[in-house]
C-alpha positions as CSV (number, residue, x, y, z in Angstrom):
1,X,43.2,-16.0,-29.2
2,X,46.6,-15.4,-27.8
3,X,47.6,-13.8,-24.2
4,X,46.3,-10.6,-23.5
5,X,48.4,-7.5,-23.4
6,X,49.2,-5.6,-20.4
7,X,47.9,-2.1,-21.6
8,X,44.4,-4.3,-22.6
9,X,44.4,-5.8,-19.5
10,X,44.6,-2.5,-17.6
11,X,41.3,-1.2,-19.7
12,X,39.4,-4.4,-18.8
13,X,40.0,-3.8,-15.0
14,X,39.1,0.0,-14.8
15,X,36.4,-1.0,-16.9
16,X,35.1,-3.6,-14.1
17,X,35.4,-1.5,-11.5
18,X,33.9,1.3,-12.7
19,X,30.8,-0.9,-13.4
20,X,30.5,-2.4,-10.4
21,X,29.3,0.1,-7.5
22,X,30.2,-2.7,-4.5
23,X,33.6,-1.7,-5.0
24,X,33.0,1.7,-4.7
25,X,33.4,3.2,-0.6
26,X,32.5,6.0,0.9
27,X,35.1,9.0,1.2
28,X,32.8,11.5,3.0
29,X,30.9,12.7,5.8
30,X,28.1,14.0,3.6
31,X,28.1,10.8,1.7
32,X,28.7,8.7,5.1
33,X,25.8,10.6,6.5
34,X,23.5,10.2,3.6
35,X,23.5,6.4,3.3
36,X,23.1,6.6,7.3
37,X,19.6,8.1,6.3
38,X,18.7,5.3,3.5
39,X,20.1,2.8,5.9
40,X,17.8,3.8,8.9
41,X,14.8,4.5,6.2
42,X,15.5,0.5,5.0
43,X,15.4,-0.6,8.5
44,X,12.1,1.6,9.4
45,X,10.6,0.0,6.6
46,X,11.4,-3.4,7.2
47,X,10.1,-3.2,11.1
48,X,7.0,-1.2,10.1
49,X,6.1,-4.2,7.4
50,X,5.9,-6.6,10.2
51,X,3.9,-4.5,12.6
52,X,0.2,-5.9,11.1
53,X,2.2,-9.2,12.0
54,X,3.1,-8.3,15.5
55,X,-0.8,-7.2,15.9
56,X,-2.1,-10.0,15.3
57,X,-0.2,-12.3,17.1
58,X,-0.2,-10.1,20.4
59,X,-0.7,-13.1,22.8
60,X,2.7,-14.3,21.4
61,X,5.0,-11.4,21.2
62,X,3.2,-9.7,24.8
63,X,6.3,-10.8,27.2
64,X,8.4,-9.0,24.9
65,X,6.7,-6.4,23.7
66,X,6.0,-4.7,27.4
67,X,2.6,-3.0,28.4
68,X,4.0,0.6,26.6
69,X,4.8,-1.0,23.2
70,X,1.2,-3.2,23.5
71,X,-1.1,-0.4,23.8
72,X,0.5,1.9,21.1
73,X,0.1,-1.3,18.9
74,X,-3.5,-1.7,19.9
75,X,-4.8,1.6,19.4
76,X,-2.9,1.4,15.9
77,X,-5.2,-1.3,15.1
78,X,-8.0,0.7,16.2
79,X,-6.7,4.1,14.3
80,X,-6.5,1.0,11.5
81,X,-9.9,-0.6,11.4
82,X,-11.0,3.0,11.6
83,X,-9.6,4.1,8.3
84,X,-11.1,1.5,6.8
85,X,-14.2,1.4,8.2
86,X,-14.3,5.4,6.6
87,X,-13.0,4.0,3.0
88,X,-15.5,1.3,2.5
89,X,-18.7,3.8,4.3
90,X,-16.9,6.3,1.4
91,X,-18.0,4.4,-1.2
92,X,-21.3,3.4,-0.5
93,X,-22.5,6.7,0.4
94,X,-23.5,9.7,-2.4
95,X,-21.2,12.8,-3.2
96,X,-22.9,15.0,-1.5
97,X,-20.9,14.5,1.9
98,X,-17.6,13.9,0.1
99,X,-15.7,17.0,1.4
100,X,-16.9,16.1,5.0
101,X,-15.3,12.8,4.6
102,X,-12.3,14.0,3.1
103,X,-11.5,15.9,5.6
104,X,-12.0,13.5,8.7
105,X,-10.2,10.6,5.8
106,X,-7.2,13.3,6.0
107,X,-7.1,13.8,9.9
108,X,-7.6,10.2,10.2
109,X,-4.9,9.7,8.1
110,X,-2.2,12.2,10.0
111,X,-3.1,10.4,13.2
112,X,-2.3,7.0,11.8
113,X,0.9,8.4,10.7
114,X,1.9,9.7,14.2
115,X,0.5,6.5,15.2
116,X,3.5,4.6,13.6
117,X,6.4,6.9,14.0
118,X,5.3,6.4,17.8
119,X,5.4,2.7,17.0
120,X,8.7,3.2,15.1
121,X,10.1,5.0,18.3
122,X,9.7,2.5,20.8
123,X,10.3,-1.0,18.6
124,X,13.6,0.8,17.7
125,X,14.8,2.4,21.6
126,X,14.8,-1.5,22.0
127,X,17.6,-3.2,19.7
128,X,16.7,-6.8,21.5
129,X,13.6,-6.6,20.2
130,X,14.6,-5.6,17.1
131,X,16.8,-8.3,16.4
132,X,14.5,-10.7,17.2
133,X,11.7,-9.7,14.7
134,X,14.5,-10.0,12.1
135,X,13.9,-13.7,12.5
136,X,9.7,-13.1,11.6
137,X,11.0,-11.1,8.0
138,X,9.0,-14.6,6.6
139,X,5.5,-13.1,7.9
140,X,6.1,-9.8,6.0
141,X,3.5,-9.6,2.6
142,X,5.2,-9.9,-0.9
143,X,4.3,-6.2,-2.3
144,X,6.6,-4.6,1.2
145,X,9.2,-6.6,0.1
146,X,9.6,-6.1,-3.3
147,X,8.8,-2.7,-2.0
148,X,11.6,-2.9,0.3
149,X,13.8,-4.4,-2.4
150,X,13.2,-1.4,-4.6
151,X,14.6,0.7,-1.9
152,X,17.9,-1.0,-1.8
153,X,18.1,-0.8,-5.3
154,X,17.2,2.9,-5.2
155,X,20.3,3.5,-2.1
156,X,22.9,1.2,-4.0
157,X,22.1,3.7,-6.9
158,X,22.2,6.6,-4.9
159,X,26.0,5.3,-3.4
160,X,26.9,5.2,-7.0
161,X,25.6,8.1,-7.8
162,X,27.3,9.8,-5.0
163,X,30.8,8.1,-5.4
164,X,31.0,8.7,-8.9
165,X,32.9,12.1,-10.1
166,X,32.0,14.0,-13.0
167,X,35.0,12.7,-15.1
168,X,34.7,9.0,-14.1
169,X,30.6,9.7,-15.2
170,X,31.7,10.8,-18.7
171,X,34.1,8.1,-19.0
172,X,31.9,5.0,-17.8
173,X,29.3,6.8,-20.4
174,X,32.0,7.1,-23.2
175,X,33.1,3.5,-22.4
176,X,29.4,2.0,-22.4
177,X,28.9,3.7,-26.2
178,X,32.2,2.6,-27.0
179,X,31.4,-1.0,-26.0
180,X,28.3,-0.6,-27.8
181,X,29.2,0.3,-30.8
182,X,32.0,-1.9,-31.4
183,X,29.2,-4.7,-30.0
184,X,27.7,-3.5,-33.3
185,X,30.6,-3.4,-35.8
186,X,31.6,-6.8,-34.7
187,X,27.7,-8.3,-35.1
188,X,27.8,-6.5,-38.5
189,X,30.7,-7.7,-39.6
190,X,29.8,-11.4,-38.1
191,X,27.1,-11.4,-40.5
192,X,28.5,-10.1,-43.5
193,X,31.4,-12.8,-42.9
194,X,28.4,-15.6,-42.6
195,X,26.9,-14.0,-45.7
196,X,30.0,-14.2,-47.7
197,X,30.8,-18.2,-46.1
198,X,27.7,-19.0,-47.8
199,X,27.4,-17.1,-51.0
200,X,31.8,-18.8,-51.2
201,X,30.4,-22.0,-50.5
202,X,27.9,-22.1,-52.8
203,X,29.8,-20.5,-55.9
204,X,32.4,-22.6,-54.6
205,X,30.5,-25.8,-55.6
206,X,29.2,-24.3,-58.7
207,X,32.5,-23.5,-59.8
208,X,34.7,-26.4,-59.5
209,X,34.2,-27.6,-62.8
210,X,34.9,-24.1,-64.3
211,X,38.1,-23.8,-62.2
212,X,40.7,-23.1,-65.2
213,X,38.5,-21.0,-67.0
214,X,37.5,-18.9,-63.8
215,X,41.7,-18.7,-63.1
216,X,42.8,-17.1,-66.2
217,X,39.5,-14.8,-66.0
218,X,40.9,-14.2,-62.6
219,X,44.3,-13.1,-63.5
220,X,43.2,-10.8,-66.3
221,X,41.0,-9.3,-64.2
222,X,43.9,-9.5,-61.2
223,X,46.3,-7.3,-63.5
224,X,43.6,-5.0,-64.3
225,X,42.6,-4.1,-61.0
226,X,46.1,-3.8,-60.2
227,X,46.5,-1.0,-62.1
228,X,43.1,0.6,-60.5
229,X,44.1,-0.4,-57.3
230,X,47.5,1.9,-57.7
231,X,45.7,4.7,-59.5
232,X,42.8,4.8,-56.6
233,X,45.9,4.7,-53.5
234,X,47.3,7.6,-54.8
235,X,44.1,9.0,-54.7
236,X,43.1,8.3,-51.8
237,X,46.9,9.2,-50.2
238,X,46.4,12.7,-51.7
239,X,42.7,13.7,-50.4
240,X,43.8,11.6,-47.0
241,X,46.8,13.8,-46.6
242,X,44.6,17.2,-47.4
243,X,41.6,15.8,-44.9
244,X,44.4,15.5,-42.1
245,X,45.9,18.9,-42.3
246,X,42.2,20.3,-42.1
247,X,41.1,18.4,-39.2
248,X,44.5,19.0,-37.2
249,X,43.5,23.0,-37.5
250,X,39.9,22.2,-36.5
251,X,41.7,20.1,-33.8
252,X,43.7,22.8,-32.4
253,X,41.0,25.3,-32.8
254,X,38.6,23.7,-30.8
255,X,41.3,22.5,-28.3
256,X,42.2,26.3,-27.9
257,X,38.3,27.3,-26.9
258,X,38.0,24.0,-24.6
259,X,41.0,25.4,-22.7
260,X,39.4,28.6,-22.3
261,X,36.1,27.3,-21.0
262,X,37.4,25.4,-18.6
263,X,39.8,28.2,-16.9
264,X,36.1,29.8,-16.9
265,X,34.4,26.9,-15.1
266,X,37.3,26.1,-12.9
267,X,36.6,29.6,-11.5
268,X,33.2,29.4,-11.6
269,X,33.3,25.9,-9.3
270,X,36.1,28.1,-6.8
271,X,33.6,30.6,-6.3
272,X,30.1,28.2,-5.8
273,X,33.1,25.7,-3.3
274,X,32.9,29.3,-1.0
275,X,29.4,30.1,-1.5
276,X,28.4,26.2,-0.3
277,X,30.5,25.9,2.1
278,X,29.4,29.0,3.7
279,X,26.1,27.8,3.1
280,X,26.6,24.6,4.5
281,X,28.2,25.9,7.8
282,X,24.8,28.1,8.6
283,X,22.8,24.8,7.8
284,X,24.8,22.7,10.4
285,X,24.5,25.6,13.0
286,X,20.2,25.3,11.8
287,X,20.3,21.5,12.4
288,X,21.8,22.0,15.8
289,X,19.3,24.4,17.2
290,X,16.8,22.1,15.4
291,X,18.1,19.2,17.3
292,X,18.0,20.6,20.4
293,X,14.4,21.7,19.9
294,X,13.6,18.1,19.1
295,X,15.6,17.0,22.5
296,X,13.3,19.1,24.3
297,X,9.9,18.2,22.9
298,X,10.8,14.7,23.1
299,X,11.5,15.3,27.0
300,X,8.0,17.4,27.1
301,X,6.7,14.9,25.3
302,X,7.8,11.6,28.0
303,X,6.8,14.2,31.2
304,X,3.5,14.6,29.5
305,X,2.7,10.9,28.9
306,X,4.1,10.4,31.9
307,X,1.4,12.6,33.6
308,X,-1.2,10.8,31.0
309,X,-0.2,7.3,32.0
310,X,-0.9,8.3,36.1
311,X,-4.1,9.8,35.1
312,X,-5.0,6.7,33.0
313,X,-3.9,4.5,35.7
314,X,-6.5,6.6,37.8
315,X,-9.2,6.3,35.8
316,X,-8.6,2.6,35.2
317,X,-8.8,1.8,38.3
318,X,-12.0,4.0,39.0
319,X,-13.3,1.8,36.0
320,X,-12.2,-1.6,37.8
321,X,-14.1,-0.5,40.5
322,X,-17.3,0.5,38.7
323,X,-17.3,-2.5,36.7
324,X,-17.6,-5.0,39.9
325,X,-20.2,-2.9,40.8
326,X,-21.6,-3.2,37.6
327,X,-20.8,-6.5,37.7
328,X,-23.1,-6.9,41.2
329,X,-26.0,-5.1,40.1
330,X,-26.6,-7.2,36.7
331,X,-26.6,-10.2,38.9
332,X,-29.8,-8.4,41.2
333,X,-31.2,-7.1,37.9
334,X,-31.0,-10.9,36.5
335,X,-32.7,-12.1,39.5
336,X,-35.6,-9.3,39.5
337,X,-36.2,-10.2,36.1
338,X,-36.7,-13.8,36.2
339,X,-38.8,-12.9,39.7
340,X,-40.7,-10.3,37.2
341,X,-41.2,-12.5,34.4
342,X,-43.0,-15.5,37.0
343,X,-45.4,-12.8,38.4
344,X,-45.9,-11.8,35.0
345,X,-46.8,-15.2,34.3
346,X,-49.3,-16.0,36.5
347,X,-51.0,-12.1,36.5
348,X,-51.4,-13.5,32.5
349,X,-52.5,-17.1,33.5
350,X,-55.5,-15.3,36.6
351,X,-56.2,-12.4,34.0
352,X,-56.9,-15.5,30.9
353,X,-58.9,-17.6,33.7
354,X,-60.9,-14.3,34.4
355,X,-61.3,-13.6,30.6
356,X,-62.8,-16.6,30.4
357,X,-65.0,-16.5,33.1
358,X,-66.4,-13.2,32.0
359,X,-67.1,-14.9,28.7
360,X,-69.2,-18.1,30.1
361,X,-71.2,-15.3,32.1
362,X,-71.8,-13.2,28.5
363,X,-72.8,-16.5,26.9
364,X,-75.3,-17.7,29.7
365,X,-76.6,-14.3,30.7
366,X,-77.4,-14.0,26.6
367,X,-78.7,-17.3,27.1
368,X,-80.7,-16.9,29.9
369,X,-82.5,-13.5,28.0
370,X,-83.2,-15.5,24.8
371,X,-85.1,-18.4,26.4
372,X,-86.9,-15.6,28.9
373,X,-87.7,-13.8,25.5
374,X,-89.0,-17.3,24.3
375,X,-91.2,-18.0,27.0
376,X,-92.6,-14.5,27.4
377,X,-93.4,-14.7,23.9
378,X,-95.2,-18.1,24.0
379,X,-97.5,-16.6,26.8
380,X,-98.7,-13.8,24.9
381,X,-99.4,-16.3,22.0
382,X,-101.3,-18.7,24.3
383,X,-102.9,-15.9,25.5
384,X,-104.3,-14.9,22.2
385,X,-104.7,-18.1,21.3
386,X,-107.4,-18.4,23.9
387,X,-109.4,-15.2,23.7
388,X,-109.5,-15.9,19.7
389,X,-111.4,-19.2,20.9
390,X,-114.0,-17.2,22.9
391,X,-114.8,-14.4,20.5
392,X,-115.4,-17.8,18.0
393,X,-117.6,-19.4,20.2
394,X,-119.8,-15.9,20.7
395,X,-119.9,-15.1,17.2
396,X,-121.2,-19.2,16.3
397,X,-123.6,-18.5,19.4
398,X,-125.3,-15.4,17.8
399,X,-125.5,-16.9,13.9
400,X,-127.5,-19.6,15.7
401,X,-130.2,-17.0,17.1
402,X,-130.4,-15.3,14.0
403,X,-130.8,-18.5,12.2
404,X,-133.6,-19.3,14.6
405,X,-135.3,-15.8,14.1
């Protein structure tokens, strides 16, 4: 419990330091560059979480946006809706057609990708803009930012990483086991000393009344382990003694071969320092004819859109102009039709008036033959009727001669 020494001290504060990587600062260009790149990756991230945000609320972020930034955002909602309109028509139809849709899933997918690095590209040529979406970070979705989050943790490991030396590795690692393992001593002895509290209080309280008894017990046994005690020192002196002189040679011995290996890797790093740098100087020369590639394609690529946008602008307004006359002849085809549907009308009400008209005719021409057919037959029957009369009148007349015969 008392004051701390100075050598201690010393120990405590390396140690805290070389635990925590904020204290830690970049002390070169490759390491400057490098968290450059993670820096500009976390920012990329960040703006392209919030761009489902900044679709949908379009009508609000339009004055700031601009007309270039809109329509790249709209037809990354249609590249969007799209993909998965594909994924969920992927599932519901059989296997048979799956390679088909893999490959249009795949070129789908490499034009939504260009789709956002365009996005990317314009949100960030405008640091205004950028700035003020910082302020709509609540509206991004809780798996990007843990996402997000995950990143930083992966580029404060990767400063560490980076800042750390070989030797200061080996020593944070030797110091963590060290720490470690005298974490364990001193919980192992912790709970051997609670151990022995309890097994001293408890023989302590069944002891008290044996207290003289257990004191002369004590000194018998005190002078007798006395004697063992100086017998087993002197042993232990002499094989102490002989176990230092053979771990001093093993000492030096391995000391000796350490030496040697590293004269051998101290040449060894020499000779990759040359090879890398030489390395490293036709990589830089690479990345500037790469750069300058890029410089020119990007210029190709704003002549070309620029052509694009005058031809869209074109055909826009061709499509203005179509549309009011579009416009104009759906309001003649809307009046044609409702003319067409009242002629339509009454042709149906004069063709249903004739229908019927033809079917009162039917029924009183059918009528008209079954009462003729009636009264045709009723004259025939009258007829017969009154020639069967005569022949009985004739036949009576001659029974009557005969009779009288």
């Amino acid at each position: 419990k008392g004051m701390a020494t100075p050598k201690k001290a010393t120990i405590t504060l390396d140690a805290m330091k070389m635990l925590d990587p904020h204290q830690l600062k970049p002390d070169s260009i490759e390491t400057e560059r490098i968290m450059t790149v993670l820096d500009e990756t976390i920012a990329k991230l960040e703006l392209s979480s919030l761009i489902p945000h900044i679709i949908d609320s379009l009508d609000r972020f339009a004055d700031t946006l601009g007309p270039e930034i809109t329509n790249s955002l709209i037809e990354h909602q249609k590249l969007s809706n799209e993909m998965e309109h594909l994924l969920a028509s992927s599932e519901e139809r059989d296997t048979m057609r799956s390679e088909e849709q893999w490959g249009c899933l795949c070129l789908l997918e490499q034009r939504l990708k260009c789709s956002v690095r365009n996005v990317l590209r314009l949100l960030l040529a405008n640091p205004s803009l950028c700035q003020a979406l910082k302020y709509e970070a609540w509206a991004r979705e809780s798996s990007a930012e843990v996402f997000i989050k995950a990143f930083g943790d992966f580029r404060n490991f990767m400063l560490e990483r980076l800042l750390t030396s070989p030797v200061e590795k080996e020593e944070k690692i030797q110091f963590m086991e060290d720490t470690s393992l005298q974490i364990k001593k001193n919980t192992e002895a912790i709970t051997a000393l609670q151990a022995e509290l309890v097994a001293a209080i408890r023989a302590r309280e069944e002891e008290i009344h044996k207290k003289d008894d257990v004191i002369k017990d004590l000194k018998t046994s005190m002078q007798d382990l006395t004697k063992d005690c100086k017998t087993g020192i002197q042993q232990i002196k002499q094989e102490g003694e002989q176990q230092q002189k053979e771990e001093l040679q093993a000492s030096q011995a391995r000391c000796a071969r350490l030496q040697q290996n590293i004269q051998q890797l101290g040449a060894q790093l020499s000779a990759l320092t040359l090879e890398h740098r030489a390395s490293e100087l036709a990589l830089r020369k690479r990345k500037c004819r790469v750069e300058m590639e890029i410089v020119n394609w990007i210029q190709k690529y704003d002549t070309d859109m620029g052509e694009k946008q005058a031809e869209y602008e074109e055909v826009h307004a061709a499509y203005a102009k179509e549309k009011a006359q579009l416009s104009l002849l759906t309001e003649k085809h809307a009046v044609l039709l409702q003319e067409y549907s009242q002629i339509e009308e009454e042709r149906r009400i004069r063709q249903k008036k004739e229908e019927q008209a033809l079917k009162e005719l039917t029924t009183r021409t059918l009528a008209a033959i079954r009462i003729q057919a009636f009264w045709r037959g009723y004259l025939v029957r009258s007829l017969f009727k009154s020639k069967r009369k005569k022949k009985k009148k004739k036949g009576e007349g001659k029974k009557a001669k005969k009779a009288k015969k």
